[in-house]
C-alpha positions in Angstrom: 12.9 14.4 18.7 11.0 17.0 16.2 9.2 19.6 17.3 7.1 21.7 15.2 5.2 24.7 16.5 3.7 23.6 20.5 3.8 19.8 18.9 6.9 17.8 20.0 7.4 14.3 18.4 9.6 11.6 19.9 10.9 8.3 18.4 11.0 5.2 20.4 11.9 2.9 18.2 11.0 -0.8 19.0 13.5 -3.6 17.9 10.6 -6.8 17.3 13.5 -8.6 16.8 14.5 -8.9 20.2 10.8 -10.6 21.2 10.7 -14.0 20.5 7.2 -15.3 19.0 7.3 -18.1 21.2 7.0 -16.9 24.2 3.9 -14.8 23.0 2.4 -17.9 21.9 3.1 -19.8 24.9 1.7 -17.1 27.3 -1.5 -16.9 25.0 -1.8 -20.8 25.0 -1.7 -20.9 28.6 -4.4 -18.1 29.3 -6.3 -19.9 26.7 -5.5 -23.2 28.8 -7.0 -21.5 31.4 -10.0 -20.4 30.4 -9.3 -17.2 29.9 -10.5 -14.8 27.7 -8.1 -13.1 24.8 -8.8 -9.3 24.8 -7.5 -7.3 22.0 -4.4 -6.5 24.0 -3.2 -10.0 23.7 -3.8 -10.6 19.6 -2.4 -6.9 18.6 1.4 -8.2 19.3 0.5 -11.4 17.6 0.0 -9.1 13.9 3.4 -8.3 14.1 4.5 -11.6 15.3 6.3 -12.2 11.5 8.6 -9.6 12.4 9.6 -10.9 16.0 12.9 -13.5 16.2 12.4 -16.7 16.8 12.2 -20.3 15.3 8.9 -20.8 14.6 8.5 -20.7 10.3 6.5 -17.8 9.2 3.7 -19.7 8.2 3.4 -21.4 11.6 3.7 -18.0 13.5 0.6 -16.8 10.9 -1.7 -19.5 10.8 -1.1 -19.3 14.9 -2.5 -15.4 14.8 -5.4 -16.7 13.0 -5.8 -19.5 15.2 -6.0 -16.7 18.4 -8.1 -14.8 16.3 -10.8 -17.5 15.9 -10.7 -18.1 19.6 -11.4 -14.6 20.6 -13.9 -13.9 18.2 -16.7 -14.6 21.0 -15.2 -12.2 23.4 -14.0 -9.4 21.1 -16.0 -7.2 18.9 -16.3 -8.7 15.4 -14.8 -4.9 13.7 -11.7 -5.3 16.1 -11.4 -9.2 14.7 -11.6 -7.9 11.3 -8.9 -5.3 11.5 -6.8 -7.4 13.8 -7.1 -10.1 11.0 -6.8 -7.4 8.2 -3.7 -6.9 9.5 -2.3 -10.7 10.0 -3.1 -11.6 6.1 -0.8 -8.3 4.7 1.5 -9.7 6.6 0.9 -13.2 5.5 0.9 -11.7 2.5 4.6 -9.8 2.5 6.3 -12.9 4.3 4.8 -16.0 2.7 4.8 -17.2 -1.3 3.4 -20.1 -3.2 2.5 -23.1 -1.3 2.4 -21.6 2.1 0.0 -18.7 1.5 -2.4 -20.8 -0.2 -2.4 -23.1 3.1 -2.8 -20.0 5.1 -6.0 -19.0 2.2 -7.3 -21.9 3.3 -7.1 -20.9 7.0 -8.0 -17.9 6.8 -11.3 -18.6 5.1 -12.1 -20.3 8.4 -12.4 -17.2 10.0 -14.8 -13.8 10.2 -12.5 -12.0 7.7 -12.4 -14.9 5.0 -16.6 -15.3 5.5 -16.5 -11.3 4.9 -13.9 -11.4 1.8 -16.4 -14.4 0.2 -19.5 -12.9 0.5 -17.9 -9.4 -0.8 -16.6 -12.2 -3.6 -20.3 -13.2 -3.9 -21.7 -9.9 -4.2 -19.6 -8.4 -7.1 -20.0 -11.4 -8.8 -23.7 -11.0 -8.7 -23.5 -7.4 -9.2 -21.2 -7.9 -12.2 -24.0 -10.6 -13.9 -26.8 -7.6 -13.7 -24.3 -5.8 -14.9 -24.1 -8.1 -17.7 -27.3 -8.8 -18.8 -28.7 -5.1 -18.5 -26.1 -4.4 -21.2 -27.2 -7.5 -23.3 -30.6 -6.1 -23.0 -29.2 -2.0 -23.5 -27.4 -3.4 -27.0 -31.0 -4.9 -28.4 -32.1 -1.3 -27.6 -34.4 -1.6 -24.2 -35.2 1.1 -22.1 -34.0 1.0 -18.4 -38.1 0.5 -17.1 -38.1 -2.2 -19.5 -34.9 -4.3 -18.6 -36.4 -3.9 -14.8 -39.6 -5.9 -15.9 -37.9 -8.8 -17.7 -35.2 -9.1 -15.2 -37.1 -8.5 -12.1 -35.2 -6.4 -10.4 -35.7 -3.5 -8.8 -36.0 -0.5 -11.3 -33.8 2.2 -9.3 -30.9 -0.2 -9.2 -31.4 -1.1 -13.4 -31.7 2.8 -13.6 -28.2 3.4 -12.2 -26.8 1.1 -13.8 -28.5 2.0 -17.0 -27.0 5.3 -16.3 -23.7 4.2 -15.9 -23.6 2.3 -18.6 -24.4 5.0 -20.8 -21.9 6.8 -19.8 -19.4 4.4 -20.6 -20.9 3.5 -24.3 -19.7 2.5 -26.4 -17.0 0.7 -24.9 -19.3 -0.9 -22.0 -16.6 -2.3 -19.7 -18.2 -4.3 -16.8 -15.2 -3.4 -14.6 -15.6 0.5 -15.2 -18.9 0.0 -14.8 -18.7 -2.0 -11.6 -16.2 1.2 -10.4 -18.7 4.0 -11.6 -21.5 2.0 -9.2 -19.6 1.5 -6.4 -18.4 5.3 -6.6 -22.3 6.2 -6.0 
């Protein structure tokens, strides 16, 4: 116990170690079974579910979580999957190595967090080509309204980039460049 000014703060400390993951995946399977709904309340214990005992392999108590998660995702918000996910694939990624956490890559692109992490993929990809060829076109001495026109993109989003590539001349590092946009 700590208490600092009218604030007092107690420690429970809970021992996960003492809950065994199969049980919480048996109970979930059987609501499941059922036809019940999973709620939120049922797939929070399942993020810290490499951290309870029990025999189940890490990578078969993870790439349970995400199965949960994927069942619930018609009942539960899609921002509470994410984060509930979010957390599942740190812990995927603290617990698992090599040939398991690529299985569980695999899995996890199944799922509203993997469809998320691609098309954020997809987007600084493209972002990173303008990038690219605005400074192709900045070296052989364009101006900003120009590269717009032969690109045929839109001339604010040339301009900032323009702009931020300016900033960075001479060295003209995509990746600073990329950082300097997304700081905007």
């Amino acid at each position: 116990e700590f208490t600092e000014g009218m604030n007092t703060y107690r420690i429970h400390p809970v021992i996960m170690t003492n809950m065994q993951v199969e049980e919480l995946v048996e109970k979930l399977q059987k609501k499941t079974a059922a036809g019940e709904k999973l709620t939120k309340q049922d797939l929070v214990p399942m993020t810290l579910c490499s951290l309870m005992g029990g025999k189940l392999s890490q990578k078969e108590r993870i790439t349970k979580a995400f199965e949960f998660s994927r069942q619930a995702e018609k009942d539960i918000p899609k921002e509470e999957i994410n984060k509930i996910e979010a957390v599942m694939y740190a812990m995927a990624e603290k617990f698992l190595d090599g040939v398991d956490m690529e299985e569980v890559r695999e899995a996890v692109k199944m799922t509203k967090l993997g469809t998320m992490l691609i098309n954020e993929g997809r987007e600084e990809g493209r972002c990173k080509n303008i990038i690219s060829l605005v400074l192709r076109k900045i070296r052989k001495g364009y101006s900003a309204i120009e590269i717009a026109d032969i690109l045929e993109e839109d001339k604010n989003v040339v301009q900032k980039i323009y702009d931020a590539a300016i900033a960075e001349s001479p060295d003209y590092d995509i990746e600073k460049i990329y950082r300097r946009l997304k700081e905007l």
